[in-house]
C-alpha positions in Angstrom: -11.7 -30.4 -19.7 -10.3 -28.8 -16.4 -8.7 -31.3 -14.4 -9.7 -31.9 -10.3 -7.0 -29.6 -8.9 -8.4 -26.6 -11.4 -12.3 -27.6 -10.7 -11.4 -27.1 -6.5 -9.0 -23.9 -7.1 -12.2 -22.5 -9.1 -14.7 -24.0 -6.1 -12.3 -22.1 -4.2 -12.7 -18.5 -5.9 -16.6 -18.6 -5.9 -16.4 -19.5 -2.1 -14.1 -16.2 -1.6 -16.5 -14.3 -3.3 -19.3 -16.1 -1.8 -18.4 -13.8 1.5 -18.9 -10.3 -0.3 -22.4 -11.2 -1.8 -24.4 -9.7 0.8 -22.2 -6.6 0.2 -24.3 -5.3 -3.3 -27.8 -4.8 -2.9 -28.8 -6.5 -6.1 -27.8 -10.4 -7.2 -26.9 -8.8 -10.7 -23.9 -6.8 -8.7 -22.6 -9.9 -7.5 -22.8 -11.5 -10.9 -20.9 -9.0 -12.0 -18.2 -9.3 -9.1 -17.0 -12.4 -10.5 -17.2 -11.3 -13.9 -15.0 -8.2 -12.9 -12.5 -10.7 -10.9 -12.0 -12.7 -14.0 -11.5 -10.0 -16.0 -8.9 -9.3 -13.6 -7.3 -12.8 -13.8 -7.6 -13.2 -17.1 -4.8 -13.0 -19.9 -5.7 -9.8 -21.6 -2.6 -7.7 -21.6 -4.3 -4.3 -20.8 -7.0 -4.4 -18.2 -9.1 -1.6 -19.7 -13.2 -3.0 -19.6 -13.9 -4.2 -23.2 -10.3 -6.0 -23.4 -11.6 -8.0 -19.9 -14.7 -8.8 -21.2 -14.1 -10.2 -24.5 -12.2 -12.6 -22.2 -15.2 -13.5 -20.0 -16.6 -16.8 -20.0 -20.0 -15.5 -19.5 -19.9 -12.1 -20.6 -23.4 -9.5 -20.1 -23.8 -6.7 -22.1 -20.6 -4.0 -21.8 -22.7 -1.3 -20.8 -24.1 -3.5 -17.6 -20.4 -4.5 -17.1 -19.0 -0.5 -17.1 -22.2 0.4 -15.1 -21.5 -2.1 -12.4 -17.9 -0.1 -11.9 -18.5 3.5 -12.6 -22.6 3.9 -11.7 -23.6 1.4 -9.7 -24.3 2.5 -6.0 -22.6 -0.2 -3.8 -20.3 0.8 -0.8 -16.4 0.2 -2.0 -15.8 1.1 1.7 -18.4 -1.7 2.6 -16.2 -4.6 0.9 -13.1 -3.1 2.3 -14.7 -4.0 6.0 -15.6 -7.4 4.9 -12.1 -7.8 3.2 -10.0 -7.2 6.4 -12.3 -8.9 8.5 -12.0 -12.2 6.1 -8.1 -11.5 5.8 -7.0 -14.8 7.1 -3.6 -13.8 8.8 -4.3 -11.5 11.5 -1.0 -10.2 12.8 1.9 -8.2 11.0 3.5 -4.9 10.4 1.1 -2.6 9.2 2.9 -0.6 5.8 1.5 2.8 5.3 2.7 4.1 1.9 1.2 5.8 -1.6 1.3 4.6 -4.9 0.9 6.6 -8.0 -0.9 6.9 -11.4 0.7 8.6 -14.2 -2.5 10.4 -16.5 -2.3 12.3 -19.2 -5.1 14.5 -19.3 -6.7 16.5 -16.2 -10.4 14.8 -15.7 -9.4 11.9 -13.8 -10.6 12.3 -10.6 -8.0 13.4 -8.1 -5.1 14.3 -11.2 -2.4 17.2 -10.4 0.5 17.8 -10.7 2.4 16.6 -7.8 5.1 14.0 -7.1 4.5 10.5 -8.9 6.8 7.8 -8.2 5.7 5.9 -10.9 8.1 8.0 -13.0 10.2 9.9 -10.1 9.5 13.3 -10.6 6.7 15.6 -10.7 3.8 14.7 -13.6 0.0 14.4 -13.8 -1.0 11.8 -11.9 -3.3 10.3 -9.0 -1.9 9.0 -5.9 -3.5 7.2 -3.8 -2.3 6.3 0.0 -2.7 2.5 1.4 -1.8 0.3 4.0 -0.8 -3.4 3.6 -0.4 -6.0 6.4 3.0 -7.6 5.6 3.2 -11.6 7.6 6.9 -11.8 6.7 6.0 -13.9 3.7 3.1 -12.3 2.7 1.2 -8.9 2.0 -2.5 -8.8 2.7 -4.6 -4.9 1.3 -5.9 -3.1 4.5 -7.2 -0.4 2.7 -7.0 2.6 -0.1 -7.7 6.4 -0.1 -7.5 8.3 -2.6 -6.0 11.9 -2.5 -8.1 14.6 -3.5 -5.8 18.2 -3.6 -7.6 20.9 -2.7 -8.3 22.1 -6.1 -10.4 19.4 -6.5 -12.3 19.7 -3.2 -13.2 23.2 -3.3 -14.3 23.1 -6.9 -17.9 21.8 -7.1 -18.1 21.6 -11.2 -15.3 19.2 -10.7 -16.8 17.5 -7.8 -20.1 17.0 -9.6 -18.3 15.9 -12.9 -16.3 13.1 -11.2 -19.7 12.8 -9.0 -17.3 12.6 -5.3 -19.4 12.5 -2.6 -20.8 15.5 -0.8 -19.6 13.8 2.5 -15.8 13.3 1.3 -13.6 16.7 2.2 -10.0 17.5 1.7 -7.7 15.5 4.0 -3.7 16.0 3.4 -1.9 11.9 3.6 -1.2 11.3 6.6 -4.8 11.9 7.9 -5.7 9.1 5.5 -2.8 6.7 6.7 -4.1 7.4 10.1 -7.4 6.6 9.3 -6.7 3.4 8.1 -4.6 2.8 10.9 -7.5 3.0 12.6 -9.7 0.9 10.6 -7.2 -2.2 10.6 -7.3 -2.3 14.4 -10.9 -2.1 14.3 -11.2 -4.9 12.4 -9.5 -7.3 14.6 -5.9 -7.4 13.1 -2.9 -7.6 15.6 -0.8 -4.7 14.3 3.0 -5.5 15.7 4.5 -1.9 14.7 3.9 0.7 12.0 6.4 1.6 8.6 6.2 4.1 6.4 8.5 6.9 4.9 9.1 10.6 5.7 6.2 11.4 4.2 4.9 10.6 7.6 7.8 10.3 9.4 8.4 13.7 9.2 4.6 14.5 10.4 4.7 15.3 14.7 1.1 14.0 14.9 1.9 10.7 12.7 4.1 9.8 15.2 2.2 11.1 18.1 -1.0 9.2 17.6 0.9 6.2 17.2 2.9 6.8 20.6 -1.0 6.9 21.9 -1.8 3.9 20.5 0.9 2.2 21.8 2.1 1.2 18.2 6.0 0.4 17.8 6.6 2.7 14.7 9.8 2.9 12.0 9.5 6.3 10.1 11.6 7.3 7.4 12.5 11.0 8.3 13.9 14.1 6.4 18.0 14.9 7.1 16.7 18.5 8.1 14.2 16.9 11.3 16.0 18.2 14.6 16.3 16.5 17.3 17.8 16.4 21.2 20.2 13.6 22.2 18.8 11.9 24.5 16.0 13.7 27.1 16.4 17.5 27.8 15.2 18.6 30.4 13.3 21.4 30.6 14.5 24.4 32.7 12.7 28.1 34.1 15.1 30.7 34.9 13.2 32.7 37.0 15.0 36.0 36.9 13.6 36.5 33.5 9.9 37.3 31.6 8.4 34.0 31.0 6.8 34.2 27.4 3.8 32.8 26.5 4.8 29.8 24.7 7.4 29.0 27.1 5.4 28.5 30.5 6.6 24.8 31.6 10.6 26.2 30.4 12.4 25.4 27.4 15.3 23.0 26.8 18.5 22.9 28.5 20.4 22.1 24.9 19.9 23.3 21.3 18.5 21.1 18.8 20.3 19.4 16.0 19.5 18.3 12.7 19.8 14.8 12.3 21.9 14.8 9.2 24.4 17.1 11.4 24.3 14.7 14.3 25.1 12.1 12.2 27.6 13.3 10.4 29.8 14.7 13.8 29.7 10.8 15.1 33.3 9.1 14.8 34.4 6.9 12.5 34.3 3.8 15.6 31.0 4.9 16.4 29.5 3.0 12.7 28.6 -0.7 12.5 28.1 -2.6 9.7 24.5 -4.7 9.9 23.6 -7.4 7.2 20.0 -7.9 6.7 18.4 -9.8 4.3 14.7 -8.9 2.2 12.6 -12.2 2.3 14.3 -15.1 -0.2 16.2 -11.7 -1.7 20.2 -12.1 -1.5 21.8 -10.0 1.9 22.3 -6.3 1.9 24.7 -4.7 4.1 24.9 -1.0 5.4 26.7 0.8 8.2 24.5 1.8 10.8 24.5 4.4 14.2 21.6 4.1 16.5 21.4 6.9 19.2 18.4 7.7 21.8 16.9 11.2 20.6 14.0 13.2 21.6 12.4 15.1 18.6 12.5 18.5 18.8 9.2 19.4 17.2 6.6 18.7 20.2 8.5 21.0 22.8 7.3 24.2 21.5 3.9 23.0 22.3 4.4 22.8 26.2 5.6 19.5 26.0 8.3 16.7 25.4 7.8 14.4 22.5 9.0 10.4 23.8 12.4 9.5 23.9 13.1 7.3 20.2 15.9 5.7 18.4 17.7 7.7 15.8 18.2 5.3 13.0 21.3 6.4 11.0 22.4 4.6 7.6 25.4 4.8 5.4 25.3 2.8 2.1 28.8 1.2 1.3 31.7 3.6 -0.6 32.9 6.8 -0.2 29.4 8.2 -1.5 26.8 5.9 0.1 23.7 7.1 0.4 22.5 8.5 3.9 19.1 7.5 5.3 17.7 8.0 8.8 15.2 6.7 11.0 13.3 7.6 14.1 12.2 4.2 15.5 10.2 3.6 18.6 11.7 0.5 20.2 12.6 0.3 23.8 16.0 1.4 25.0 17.5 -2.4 25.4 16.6 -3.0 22.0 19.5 -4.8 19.7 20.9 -2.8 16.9 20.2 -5.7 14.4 16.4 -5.2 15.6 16.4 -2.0 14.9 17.7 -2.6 11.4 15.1 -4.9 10.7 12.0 -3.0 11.9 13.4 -0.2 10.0 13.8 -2.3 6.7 10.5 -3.9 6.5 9.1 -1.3 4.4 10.3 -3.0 1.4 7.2 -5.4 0.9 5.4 -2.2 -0.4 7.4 -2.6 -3.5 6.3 -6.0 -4.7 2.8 -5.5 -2.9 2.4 -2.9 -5.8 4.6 -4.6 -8.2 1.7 -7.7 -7.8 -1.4 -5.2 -7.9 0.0 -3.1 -10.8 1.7 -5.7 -13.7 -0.3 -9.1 -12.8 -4.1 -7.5 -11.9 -3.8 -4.1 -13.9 -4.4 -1.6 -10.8 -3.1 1.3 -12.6 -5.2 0.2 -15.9 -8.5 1.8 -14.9 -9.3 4.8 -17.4 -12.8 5.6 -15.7 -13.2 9.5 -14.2 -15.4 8.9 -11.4 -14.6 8.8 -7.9 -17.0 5.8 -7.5 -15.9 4.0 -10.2 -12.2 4.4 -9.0 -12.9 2.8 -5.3 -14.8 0.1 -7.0 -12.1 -0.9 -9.7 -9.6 -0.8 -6.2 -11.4 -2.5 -3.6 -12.0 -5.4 -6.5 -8.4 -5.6 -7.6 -7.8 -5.8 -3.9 -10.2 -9.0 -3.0 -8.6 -10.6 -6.9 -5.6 -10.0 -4.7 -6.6 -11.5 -1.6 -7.6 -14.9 -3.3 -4.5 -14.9 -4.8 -2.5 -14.8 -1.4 -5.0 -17.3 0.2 -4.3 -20.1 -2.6 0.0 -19.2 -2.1 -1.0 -20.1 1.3 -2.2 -23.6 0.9 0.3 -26.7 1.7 2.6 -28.0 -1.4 5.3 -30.1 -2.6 8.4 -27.9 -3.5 8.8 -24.8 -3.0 6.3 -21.8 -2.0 4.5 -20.5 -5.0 4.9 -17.0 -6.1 2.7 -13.9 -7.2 2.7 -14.6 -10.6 2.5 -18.6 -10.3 -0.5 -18.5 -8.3 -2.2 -15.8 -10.8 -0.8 -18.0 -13.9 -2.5 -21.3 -12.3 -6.0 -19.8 -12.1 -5.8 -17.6 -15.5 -5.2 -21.2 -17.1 -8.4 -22.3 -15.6 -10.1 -19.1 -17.0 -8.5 -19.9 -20.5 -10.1 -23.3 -20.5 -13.3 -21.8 -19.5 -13.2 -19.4 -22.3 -12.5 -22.4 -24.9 -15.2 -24.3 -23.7 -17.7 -21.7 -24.0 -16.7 -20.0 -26.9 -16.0 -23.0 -29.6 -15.0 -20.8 -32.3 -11.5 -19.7 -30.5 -11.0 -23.4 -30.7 -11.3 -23.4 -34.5 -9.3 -20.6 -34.8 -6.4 -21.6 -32.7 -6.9 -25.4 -34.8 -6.5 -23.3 -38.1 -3.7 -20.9 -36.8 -1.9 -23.6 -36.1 -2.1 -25.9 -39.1 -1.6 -22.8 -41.2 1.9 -22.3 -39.3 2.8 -25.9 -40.3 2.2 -25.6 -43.6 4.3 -22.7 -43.8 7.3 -24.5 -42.1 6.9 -27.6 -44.5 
């Protein structure tokens, strides 16, 4: 029998769900919501379909449980609305990142070759781009798009075979991460500033949109990026032709690279900063902050807004470099800066969680459809998950992996009481390893 703590957590999980019912146009879709969630929270070690629903409590038939993911016409993008709007904290930094999918044959929707980080180098694999809300003690899913190359846009026996959407067209990653930029704001959540890599650091119009949104941004950006100290300001010199592209002048300095900048400032100019990752020991770095312009918005009539240039220098003779354009005001603290610039390490253990506790990555469907549905589930299985870390208790904060242990014990029982004969089985393991000891 489950005790009174486990009955409430599990009162608690069917009034999560509760709020995504009216999201499936049939009861039998929402039956099979749970069932997919405690699939997910179950204790199978691979989080393929049959493994999760041998270890349902109340399993339906398989082929009504793969339907419901890879066939079934609900709106993924429907339960991502409900899920931000039902997020219950509402301000954070907003990470915007990509995680990938290692494959090893080329019908899964979206597979290429192209840069997987799973294994660090360039192999077969999906990648999808997402954005988490990270509280400082928690990271909540804002969303999930998946990237479709263009060889898989313009090809319509592809298309058809992986049955993606006449309505979904090519978009490169940062038009994604803006878009669920956009989305998170709509929904009501208080974005404070905006992290991501140079992957979109490195993108003018990334950083351009947020400058229109009035987002405080840290952006990861290439060595190569160039740059003006400071403001130029842009001069005519009248005595000569005025080409086309240079009607409102050009620069009164050259651009640098930032790499080159960095490495021409003086030994004094360096600072070491100590900063520390949640509960995660202290890391130290030397650090240069300098007010810079980037270079790349001039050449269309205009001057990008004056940033911080974000220079790092790991420890030793050959610590790594990293650099950062950050848009903080000009009074801002170099200790600040180092911080904003250092939040994007949530994004780790957001898909650490997702991927080794819930079996994100486990999904070996080949439909577009069926890939947003196995997401946007494994993202509300998340979700709970966060909501019971938040609730008050003695001792210290639970973790990831506590709060997914608690409620797969309750599962467990479930399964027990429901399916007798595991009982007997475990009874007769278990003698049977006795008499083999005696």
């Amino acid at each position: 029998m489950l005790d009174r703590e486990s009955w409430a957590r599990l009162r608690r999980l069917t009034q999560w769900l509760d709020q995504f019912k009216d999201c499936f146009g049939r009861r039998a879709q929402a039956v099979s919501l749970r069932q997919y969630v405690e699939g997910l929270l179950g204790d199978s070690a691979r989080k393929s379909m049959s493994a999760m629903l041998e270890r349902v409590s109340e399993p339906t038939s398989y082929q009504a449980f793969q339907h419901f993911i890879t066939h079934a016409p609900w709106d993924a993008e429907v339960l991502w609305r409900r899920l931000r709007h039902v997020t219950p904290e509402r301000t954070g930094i907003l990470i915007l990142d990509e995680t990938s999918f290692p494959k090893s044959g080329p019908h899964s929707v979206g597979v290429a070759r192209q840069y997987c980080g799973a294994v660090g180098k360039v192999a077969n694999c999906q990648v999808a781009v997402t954005a988490a809300l990270w509280t400082g003690q928690r990271a909540w899913p804002m969303g999930a798009g998946l990237y479709l190359p263009e060889a898989w846009t313009g090809d319509p026996a592809r298309r058809t075979a992986a049955q993606v959407p006449t309505a979904v067209r090519f978009q490169e990653k940062w038009r994604l991460a803006l878009t669920l930029v956009r989305q998170t704001r709509a929904a009501g959540v208080t974005v404070t500033a905006v992290v991501a890599d140079a992957e979109y650091g490195d993108n003018h119009v990334v950083r351009q949109t947020l400058h229109r949104l009035g987002l405080p941004y840290a952006l990861g950006v290439s060595p190569t990026l160039t740059v003006f100290l400071g403001t130029p300001t842009l001069r005519i010199d009248r005595t000569l032709p005025r080409p086309r592209n240079r009607r409102e002048g050009w620069p009164d300095q050259d651009a640098v690279t930032v790499r080159a900048l960095s490495d021409a400032l003086p030994a004094r100019a360096w600072r070491r900063v100590t900063w520390r990752n949640g509960t995660n020991a202290p890391w130290e770095a030397d650090f240069v902050a300098r007010r810079v312009t980037p270079a790349t918005d001039w050449r269309h009539r205009r001057l990008a807004p004056e940033v911080w240039l974000l220079c790092e220098r790991g420890l030793g003779p050959t610590g790594r470099r990293r650099h950062y354009l950050v848009a903080l005001p000009a009074s801002a603290s170099l200790p600040r800066i180092v911080r904003l610039a250092h939040q994007r390490w949530a994004i780790e253990q957001h898909y650490q969680d997702l991927k080794s506790e819930l079996g994100l990555d486990h999904f070996e469907g080949r439909t577009y459809p069926g890939w947003q549905h196995h997401l946007v589930i494994s993202a509300i299985t998340h979700a709970y998950l966060q909501t019971e870390r938040r609730r008050p208790r003695a001792g210290p904060p639970l973790t990831f992996p506590q709060a997914r242990a608690l409620v797969q014990e309750i599962f467990t029982g479930l399964l027990l009481v429901s399916r007798p004969q595991y009982m007997r089985w475990m009874n007769d393991a278990e003698r049977r390893f006795h008499q083999l000891r005696m």
